[in-house]
mmCIF file of the N, C-alpha and C atoms, coordinates in Angstrom:
data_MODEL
# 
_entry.id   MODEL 
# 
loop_
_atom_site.group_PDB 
_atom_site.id 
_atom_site.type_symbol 
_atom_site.label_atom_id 
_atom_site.label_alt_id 
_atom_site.label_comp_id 
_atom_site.label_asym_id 
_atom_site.label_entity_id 
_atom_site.label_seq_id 
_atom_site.pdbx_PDB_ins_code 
_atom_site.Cartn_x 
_atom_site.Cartn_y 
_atom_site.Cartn_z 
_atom_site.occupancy 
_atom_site.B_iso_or_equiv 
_atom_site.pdbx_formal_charge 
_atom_site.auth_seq_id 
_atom_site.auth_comp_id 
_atom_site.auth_asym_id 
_atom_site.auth_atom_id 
_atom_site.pdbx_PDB_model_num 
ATOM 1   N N  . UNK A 1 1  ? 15.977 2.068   -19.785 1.00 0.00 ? 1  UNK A N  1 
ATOM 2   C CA . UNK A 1 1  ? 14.742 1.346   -19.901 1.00 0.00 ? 1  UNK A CA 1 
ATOM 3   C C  . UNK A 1 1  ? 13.974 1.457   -18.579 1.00 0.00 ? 1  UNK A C  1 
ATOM 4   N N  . UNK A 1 2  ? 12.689 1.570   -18.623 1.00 0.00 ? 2  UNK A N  1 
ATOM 5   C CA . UNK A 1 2  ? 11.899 1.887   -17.341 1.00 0.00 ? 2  UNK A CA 1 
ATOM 6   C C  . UNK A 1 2  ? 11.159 0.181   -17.168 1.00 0.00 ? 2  UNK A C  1 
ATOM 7   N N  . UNK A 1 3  ? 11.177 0.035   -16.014 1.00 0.00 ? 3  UNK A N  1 
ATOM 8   C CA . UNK A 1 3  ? 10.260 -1.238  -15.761 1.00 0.00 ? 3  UNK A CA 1 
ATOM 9   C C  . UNK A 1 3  ? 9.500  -0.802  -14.742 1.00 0.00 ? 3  UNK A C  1 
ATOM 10  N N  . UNK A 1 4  ? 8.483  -1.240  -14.578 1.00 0.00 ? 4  UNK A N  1 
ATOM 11  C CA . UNK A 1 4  ? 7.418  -1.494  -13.042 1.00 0.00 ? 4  UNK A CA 1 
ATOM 12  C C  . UNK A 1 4  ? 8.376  -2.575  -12.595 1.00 0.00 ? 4  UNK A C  1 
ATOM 13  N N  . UNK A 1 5  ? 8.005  -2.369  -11.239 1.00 0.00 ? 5  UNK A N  1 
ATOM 14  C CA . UNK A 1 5  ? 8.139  -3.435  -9.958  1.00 0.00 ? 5  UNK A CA 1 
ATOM 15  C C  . UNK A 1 5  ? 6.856  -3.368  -8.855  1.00 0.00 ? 5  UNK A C  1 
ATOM 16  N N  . UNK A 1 6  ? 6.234  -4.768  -8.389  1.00 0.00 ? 6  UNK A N  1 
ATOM 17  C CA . UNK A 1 6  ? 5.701  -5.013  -7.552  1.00 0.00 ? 6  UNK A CA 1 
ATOM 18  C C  . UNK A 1 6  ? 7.010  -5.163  -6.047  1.00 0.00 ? 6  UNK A C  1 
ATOM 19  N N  . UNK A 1 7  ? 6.340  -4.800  -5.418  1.00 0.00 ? 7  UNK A N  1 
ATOM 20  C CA . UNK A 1 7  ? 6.808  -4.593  -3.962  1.00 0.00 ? 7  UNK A CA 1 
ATOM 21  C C  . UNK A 1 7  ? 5.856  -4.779  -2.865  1.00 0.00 ? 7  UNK A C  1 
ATOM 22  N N  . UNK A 1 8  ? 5.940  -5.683  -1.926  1.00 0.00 ? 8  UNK A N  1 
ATOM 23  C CA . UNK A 1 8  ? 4.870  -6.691  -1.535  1.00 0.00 ? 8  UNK A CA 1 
ATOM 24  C C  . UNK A 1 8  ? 5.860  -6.015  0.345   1.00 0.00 ? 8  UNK A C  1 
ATOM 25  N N  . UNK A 1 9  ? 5.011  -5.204  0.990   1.00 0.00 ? 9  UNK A N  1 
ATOM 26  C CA . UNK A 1 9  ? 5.960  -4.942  2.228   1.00 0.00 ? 9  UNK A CA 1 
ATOM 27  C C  . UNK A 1 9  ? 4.699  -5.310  3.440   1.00 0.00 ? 9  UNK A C  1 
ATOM 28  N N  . UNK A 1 10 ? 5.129  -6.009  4.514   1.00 0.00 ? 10 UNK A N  1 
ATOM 29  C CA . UNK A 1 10 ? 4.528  -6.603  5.842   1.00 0.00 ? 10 UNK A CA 1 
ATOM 30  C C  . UNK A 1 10 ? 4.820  -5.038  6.601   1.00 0.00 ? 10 UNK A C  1 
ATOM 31  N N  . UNK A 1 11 ? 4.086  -4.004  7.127   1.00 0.00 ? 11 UNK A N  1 
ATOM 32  C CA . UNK A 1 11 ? 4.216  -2.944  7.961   1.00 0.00 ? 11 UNK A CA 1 
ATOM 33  C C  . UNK A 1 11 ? 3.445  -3.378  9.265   1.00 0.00 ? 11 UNK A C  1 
ATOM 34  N N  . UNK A 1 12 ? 3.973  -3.003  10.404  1.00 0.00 ? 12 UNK A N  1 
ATOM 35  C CA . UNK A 1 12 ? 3.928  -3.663  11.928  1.00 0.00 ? 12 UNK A CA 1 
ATOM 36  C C  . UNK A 1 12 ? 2.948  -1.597  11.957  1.00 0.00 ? 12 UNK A C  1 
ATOM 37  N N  . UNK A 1 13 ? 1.879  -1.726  12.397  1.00 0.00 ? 13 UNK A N  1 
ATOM 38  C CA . UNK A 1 13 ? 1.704  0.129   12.520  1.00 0.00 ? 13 UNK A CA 1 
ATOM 39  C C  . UNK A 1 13 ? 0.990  -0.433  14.080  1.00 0.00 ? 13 UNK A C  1 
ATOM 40  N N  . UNK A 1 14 ? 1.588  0.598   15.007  1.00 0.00 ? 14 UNK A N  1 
ATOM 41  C CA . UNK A 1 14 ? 0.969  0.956   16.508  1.00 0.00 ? 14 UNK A CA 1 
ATOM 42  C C  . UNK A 1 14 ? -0.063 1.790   16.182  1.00 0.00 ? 14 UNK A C  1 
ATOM 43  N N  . UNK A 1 15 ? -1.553 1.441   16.170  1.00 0.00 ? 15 UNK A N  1 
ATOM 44  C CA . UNK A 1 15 ? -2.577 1.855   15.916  1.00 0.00 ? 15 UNK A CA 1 
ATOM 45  C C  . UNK A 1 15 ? -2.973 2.840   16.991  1.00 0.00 ? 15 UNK A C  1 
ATOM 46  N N  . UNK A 1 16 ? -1.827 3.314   17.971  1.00 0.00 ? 16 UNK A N  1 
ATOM 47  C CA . UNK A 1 16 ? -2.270 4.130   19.210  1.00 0.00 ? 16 UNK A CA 1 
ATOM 48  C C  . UNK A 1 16 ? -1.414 5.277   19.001  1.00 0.00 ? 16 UNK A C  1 
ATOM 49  N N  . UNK A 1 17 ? -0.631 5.561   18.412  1.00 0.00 ? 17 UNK A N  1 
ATOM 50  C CA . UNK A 1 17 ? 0.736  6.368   18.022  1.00 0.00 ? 17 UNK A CA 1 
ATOM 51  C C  . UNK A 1 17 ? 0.065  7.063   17.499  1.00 0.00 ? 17 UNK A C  1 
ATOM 52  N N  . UNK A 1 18 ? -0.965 8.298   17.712  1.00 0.00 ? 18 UNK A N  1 
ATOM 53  C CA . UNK A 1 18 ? -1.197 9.678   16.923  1.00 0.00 ? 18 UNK A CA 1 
ATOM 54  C C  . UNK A 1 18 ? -0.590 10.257  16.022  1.00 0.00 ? 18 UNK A C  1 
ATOM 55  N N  . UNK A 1 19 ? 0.910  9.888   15.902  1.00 0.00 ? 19 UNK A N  1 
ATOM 56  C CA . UNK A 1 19 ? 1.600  10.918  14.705  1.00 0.00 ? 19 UNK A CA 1 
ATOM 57  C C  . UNK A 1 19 ? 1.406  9.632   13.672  1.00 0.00 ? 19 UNK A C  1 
ATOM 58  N N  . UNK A 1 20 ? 1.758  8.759   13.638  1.00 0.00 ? 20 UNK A N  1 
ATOM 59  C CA . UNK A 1 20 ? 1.949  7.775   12.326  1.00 0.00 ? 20 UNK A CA 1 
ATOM 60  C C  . UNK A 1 20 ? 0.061  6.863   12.543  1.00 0.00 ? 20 UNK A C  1 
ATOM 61  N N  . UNK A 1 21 ? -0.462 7.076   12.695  1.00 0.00 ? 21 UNK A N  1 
ATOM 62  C CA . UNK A 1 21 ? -1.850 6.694   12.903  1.00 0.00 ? 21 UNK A CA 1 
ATOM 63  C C  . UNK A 1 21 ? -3.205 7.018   13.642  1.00 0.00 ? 21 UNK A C  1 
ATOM 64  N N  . UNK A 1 22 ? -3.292 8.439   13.559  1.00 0.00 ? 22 UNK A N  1 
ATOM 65  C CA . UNK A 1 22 ? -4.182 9.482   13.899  1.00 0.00 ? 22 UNK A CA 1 
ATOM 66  C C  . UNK A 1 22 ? -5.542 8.731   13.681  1.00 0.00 ? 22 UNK A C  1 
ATOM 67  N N  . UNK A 1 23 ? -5.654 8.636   13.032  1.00 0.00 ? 23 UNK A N  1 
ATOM 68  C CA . UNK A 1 23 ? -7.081 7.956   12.948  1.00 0.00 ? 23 UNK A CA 1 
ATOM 69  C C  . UNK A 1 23 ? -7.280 6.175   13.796  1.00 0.00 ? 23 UNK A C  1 
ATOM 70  N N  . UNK A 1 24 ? -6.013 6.135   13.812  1.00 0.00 ? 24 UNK A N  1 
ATOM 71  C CA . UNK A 1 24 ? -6.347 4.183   14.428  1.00 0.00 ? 24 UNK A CA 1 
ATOM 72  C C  . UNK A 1 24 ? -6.723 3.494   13.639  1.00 0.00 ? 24 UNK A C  1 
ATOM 73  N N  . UNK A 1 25 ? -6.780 3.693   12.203  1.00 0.00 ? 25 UNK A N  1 
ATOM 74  C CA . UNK A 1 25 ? -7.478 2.926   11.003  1.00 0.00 ? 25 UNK A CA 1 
ATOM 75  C C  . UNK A 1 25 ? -5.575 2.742   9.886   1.00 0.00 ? 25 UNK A C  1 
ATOM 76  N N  . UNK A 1 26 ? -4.790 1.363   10.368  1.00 0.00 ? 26 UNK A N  1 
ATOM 77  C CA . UNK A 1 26 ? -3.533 1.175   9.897   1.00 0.00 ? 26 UNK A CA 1 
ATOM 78  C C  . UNK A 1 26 ? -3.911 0.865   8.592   1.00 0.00 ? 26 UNK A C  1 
ATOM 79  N N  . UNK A 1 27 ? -5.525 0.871   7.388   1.00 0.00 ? 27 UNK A N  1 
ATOM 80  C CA . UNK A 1 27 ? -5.446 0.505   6.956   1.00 0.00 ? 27 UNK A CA 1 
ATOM 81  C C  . UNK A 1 27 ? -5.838 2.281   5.552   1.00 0.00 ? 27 UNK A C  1 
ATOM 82  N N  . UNK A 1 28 ? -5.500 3.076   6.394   1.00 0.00 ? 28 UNK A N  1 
ATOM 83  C CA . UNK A 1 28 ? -5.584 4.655   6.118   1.00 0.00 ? 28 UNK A CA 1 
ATOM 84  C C  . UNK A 1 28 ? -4.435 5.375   6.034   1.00 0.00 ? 28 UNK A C  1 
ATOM 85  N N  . UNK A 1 29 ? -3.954 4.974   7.308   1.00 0.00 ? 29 UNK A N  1 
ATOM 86  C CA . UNK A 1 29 ? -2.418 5.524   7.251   1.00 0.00 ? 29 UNK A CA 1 
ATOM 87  C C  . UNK A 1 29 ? -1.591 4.557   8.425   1.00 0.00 ? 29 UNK A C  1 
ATOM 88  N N  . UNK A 1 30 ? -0.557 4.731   7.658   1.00 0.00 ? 30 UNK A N  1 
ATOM 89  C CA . UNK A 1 30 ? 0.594  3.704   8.542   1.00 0.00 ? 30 UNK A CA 1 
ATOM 90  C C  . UNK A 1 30 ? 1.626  4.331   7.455   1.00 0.00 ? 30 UNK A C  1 
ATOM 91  N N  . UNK A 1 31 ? 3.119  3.691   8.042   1.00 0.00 ? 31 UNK A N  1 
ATOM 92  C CA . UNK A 1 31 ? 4.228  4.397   7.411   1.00 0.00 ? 31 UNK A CA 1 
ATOM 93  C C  . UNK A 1 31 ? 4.735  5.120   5.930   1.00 0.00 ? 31 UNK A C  1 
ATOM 94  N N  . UNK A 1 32 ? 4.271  3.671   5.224   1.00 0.00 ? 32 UNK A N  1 
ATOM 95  C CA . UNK A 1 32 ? 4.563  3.294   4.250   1.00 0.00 ? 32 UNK A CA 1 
ATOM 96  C C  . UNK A 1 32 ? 3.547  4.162   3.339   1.00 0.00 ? 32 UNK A C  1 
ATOM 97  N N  . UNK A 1 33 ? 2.428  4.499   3.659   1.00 0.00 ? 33 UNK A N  1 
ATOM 98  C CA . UNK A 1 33 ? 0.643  5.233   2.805   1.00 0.00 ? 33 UNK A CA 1 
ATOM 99  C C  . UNK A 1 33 ? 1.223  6.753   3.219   1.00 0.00 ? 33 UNK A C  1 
ATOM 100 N N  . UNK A 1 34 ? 1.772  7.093   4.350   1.00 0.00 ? 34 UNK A N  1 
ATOM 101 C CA . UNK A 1 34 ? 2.141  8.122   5.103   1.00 0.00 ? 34 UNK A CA 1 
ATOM 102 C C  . UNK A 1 34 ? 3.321  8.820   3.991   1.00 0.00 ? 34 UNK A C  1 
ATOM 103 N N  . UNK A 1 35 ? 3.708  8.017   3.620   1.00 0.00 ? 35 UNK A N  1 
ATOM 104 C CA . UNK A 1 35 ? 5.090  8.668   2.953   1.00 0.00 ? 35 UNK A CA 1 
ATOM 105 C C  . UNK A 1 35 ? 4.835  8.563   1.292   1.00 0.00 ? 35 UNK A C  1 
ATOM 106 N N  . UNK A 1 36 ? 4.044  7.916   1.055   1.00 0.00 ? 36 UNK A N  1 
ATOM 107 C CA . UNK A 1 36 ? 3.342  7.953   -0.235  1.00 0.00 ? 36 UNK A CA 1 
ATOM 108 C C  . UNK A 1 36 ? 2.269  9.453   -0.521  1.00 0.00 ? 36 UNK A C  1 
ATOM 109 N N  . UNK A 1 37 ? 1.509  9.285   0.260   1.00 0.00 ? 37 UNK A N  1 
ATOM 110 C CA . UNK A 1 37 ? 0.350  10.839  0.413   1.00 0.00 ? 37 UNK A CA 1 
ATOM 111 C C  . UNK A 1 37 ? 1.584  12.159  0.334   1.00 0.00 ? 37 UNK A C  1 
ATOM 112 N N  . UNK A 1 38 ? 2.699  12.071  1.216   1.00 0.00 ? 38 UNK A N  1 
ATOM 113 C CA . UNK A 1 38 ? 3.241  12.875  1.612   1.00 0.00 ? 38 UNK A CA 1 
ATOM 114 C C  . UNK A 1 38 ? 4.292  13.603  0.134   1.00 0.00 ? 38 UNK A C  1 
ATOM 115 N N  . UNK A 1 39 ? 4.171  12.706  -0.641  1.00 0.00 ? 39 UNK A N  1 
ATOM 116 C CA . UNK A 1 39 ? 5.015  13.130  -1.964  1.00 0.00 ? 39 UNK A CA 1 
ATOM 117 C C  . UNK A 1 39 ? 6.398  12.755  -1.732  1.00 0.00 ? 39 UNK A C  1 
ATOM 118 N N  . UNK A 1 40 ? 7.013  11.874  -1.036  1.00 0.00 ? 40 UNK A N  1 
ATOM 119 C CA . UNK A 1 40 ? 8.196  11.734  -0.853  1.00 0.00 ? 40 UNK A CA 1 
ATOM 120 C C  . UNK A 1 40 ? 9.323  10.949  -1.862  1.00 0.00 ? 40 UNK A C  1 
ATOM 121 N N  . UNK A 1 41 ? 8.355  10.761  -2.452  1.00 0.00 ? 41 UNK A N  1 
ATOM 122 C CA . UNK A 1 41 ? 8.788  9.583   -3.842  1.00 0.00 ? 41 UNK A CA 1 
ATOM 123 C C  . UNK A 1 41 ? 8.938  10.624  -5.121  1.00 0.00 ? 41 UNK A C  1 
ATOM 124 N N  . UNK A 1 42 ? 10.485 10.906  -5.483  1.00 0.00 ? 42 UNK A N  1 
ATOM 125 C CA . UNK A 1 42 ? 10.286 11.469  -6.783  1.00 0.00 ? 42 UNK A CA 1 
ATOM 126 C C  . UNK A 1 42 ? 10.118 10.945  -8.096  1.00 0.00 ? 42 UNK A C  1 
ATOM 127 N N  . UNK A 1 43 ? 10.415 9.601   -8.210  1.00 0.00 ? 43 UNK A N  1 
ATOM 128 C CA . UNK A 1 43 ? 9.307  8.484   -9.373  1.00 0.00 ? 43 UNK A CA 1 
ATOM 129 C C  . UNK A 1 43 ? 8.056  8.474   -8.834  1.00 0.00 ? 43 UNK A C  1 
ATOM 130 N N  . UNK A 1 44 ? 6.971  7.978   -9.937  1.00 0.00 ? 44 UNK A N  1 
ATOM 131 C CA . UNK A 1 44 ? 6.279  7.453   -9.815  1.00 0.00 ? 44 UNK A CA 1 
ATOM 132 C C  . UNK A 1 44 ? 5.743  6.400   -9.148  1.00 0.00 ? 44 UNK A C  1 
ATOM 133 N N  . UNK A 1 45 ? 4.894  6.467   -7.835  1.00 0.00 ? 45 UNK A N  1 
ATOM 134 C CA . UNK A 1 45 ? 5.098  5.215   -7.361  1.00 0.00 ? 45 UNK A CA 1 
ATOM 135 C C  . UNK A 1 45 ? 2.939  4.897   -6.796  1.00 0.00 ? 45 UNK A C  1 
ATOM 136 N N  . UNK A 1 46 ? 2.587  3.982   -6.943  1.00 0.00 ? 46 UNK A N  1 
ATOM 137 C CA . UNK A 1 46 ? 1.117  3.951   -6.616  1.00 0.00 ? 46 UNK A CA 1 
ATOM 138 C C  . UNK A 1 46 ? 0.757  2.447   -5.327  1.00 0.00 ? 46 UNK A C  1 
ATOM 139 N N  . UNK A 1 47 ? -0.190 2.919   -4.671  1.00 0.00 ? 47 UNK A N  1 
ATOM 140 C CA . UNK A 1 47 ? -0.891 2.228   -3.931  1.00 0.00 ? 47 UNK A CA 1 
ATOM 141 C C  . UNK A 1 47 ? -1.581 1.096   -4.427  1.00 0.00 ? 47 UNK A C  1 
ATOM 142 N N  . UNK A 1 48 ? -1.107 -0.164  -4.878  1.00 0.00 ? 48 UNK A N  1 
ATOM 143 C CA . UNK A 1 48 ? -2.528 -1.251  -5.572  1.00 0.00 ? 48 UNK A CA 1 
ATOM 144 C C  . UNK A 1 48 ? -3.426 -2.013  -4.217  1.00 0.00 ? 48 UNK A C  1 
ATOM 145 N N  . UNK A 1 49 ? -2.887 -1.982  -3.617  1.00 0.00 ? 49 UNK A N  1 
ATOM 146 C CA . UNK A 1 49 ? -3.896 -2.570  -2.715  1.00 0.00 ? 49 UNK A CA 1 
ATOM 147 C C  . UNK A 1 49 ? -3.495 -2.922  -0.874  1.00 0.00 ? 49 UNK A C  1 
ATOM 148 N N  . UNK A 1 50 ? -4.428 -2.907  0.285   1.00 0.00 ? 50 UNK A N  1 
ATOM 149 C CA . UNK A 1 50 ? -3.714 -2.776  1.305   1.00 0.00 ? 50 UNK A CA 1 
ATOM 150 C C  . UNK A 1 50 ? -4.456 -3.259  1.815   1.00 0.00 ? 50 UNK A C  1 
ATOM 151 N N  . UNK A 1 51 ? -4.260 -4.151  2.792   1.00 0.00 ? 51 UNK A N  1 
ATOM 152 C CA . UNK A 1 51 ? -5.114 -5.181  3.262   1.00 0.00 ? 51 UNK A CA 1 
ATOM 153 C C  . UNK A 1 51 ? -4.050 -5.753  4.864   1.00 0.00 ? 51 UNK A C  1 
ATOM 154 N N  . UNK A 1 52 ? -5.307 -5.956  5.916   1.00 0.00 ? 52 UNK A N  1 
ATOM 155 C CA . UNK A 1 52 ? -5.461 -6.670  7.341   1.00 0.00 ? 52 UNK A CA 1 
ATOM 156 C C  . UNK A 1 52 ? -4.329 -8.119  6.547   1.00 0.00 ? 52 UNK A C  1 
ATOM 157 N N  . UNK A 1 53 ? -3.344 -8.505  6.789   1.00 0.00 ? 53 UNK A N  1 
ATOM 158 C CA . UNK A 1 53 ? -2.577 -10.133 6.982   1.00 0.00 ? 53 UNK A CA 1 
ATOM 159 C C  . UNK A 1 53 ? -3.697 -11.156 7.062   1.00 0.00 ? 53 UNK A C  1 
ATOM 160 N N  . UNK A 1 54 ? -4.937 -10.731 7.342   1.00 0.00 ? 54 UNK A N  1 
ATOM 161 C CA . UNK A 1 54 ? -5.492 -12.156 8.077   1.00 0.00 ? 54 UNK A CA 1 
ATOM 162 C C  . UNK A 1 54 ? -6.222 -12.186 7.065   1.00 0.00 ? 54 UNK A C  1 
ATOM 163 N N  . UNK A 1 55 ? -6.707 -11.236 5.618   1.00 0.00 ? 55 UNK A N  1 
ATOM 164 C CA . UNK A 1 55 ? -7.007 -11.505 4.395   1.00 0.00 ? 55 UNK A CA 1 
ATOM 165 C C  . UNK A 1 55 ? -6.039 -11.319 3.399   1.00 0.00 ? 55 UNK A C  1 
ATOM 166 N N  . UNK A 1 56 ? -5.116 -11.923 3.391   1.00 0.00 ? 56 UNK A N  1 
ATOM 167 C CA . UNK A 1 56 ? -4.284 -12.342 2.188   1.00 0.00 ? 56 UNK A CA 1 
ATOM 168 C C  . UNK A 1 56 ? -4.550 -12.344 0.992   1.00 0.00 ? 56 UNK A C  1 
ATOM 169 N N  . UNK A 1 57 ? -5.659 -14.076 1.043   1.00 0.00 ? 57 UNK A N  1 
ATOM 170 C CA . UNK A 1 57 ? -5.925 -14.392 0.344   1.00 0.00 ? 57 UNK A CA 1 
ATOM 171 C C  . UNK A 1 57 ? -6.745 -13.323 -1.392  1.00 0.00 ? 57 UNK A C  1 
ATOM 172 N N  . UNK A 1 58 ? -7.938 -12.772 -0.147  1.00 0.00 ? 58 UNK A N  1 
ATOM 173 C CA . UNK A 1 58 ? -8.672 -11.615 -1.013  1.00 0.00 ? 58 UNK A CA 1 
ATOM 174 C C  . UNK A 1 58 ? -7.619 -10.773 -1.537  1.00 0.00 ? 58 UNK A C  1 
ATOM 175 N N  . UNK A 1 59 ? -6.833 -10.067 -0.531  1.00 0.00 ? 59 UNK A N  1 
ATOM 176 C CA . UNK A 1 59 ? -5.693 -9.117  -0.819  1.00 0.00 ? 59 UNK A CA 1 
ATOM 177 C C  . UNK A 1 59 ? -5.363 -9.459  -1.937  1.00 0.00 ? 59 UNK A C  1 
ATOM 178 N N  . UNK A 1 60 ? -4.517 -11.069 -2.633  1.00 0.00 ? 60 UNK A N  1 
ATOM 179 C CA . UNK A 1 60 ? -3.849 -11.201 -3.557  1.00 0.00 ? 60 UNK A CA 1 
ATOM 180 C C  . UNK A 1 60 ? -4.738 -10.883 -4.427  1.00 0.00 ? 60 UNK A C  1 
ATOM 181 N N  . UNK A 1 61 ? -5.561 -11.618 -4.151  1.00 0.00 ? 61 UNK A N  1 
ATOM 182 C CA . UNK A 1 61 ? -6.849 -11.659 -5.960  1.00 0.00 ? 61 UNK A CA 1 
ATOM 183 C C  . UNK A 1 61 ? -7.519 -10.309 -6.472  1.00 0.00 ? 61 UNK A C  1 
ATOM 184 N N  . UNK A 1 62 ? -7.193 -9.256  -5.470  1.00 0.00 ? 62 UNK A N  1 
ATOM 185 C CA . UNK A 1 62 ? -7.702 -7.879  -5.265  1.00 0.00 ? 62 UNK A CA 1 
ATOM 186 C C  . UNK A 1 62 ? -5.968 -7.417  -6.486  1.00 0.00 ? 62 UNK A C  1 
ATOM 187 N N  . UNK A 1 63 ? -4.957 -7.778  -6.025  1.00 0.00 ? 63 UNK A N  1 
ATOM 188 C CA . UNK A 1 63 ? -3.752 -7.158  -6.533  1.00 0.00 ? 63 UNK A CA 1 
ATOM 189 C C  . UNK A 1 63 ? -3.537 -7.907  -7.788  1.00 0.00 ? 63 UNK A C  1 
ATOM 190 N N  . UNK A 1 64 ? -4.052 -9.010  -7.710  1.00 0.00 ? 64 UNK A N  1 
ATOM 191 C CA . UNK A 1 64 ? -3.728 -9.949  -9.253  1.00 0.00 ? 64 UNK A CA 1 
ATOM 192 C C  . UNK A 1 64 ? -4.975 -9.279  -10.575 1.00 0.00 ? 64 UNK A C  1 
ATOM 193 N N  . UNK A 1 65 ? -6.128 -8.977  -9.497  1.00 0.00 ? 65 UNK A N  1 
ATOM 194 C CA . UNK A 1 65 ? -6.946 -8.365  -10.928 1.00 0.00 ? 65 UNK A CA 1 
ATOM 195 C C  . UNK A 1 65 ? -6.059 -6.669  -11.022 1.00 0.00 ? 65 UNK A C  1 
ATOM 196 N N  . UNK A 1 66 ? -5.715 -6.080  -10.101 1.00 0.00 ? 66 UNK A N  1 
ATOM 197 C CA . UNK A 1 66 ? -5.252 -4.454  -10.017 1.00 0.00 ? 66 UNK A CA 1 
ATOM 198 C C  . UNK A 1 66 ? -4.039 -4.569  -11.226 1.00 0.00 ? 66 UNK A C  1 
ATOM 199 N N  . UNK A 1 67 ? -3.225 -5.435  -11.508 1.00 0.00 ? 67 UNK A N  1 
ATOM 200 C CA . UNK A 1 67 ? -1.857 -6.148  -11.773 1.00 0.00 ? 67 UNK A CA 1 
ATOM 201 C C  . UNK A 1 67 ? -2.703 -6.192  -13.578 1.00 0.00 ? 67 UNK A C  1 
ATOM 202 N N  . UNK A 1 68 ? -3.582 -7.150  -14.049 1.00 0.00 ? 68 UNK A N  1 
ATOM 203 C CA . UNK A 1 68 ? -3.872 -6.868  -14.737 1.00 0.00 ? 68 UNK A CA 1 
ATOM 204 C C  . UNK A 1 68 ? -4.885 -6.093  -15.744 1.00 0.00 ? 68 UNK A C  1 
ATOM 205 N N  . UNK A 1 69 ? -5.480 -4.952  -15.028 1.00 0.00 ? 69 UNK A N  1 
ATOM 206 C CA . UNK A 1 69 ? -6.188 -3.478  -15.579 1.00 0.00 ? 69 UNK A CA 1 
ATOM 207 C C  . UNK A 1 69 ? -5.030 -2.622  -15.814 1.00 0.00 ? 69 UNK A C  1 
ATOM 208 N N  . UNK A 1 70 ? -3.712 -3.054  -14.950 1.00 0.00 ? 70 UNK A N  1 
ATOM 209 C CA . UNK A 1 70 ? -2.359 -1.987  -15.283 1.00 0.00 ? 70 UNK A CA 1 
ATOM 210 C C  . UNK A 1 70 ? -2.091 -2.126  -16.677 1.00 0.00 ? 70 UNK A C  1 
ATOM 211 N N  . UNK A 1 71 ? -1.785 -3.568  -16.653 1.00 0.00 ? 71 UNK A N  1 
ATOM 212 C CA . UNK A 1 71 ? -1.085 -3.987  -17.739 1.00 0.00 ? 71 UNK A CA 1 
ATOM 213 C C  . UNK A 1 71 ? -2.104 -4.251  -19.313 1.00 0.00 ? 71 UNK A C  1 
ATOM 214 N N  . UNK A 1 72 ? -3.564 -3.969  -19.319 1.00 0.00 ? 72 UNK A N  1 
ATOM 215 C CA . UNK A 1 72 ? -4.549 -3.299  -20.303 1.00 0.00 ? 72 UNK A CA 1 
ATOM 216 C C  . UNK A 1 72 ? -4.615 -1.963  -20.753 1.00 0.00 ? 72 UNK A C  1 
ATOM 217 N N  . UNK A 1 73 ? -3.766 -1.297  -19.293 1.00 0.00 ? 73 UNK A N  1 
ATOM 218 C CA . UNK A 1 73 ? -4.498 0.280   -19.603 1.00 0.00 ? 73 UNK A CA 1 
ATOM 219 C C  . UNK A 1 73 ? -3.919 1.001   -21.014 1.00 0.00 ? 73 UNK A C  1 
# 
């Protein structure tokens, strides 16, 4: 049986570190987006939403509507 899972991860990214954040924009690439782009995942796995800690709030309501257009499509 296949299920989805939400997975909710806090990433710490050194926005000065050229290899894991070339651009200085942690909200482009940082570890976790890095290894996603990169194909490293042989399931299926997608980006719903990525957001600064200090907007949470939006973040959630951004992932709670993303959460249900999944579960319409």
């Amino acid at each position: 049986m296949i299920k989805k899972l939400l997975v909710t991860l806090l990433v710490t990214v050194d926005t000065e570190d050229k290899e894991i954040c070339p651009t200085g924009d942690p909200l482009i690439e940082n570890v976790v987006l890095n290894v996603l782009d990169d194909g490293f995942f042989t399931d299926p796995v997608e980006e719903i939403c990525t957001s600064h800690i200090s907007d949470y709030i939006e973040h959630s309501k951004r992932t709670e509507k993303r959460i249900e257009d999944l579960y319409h499509d």
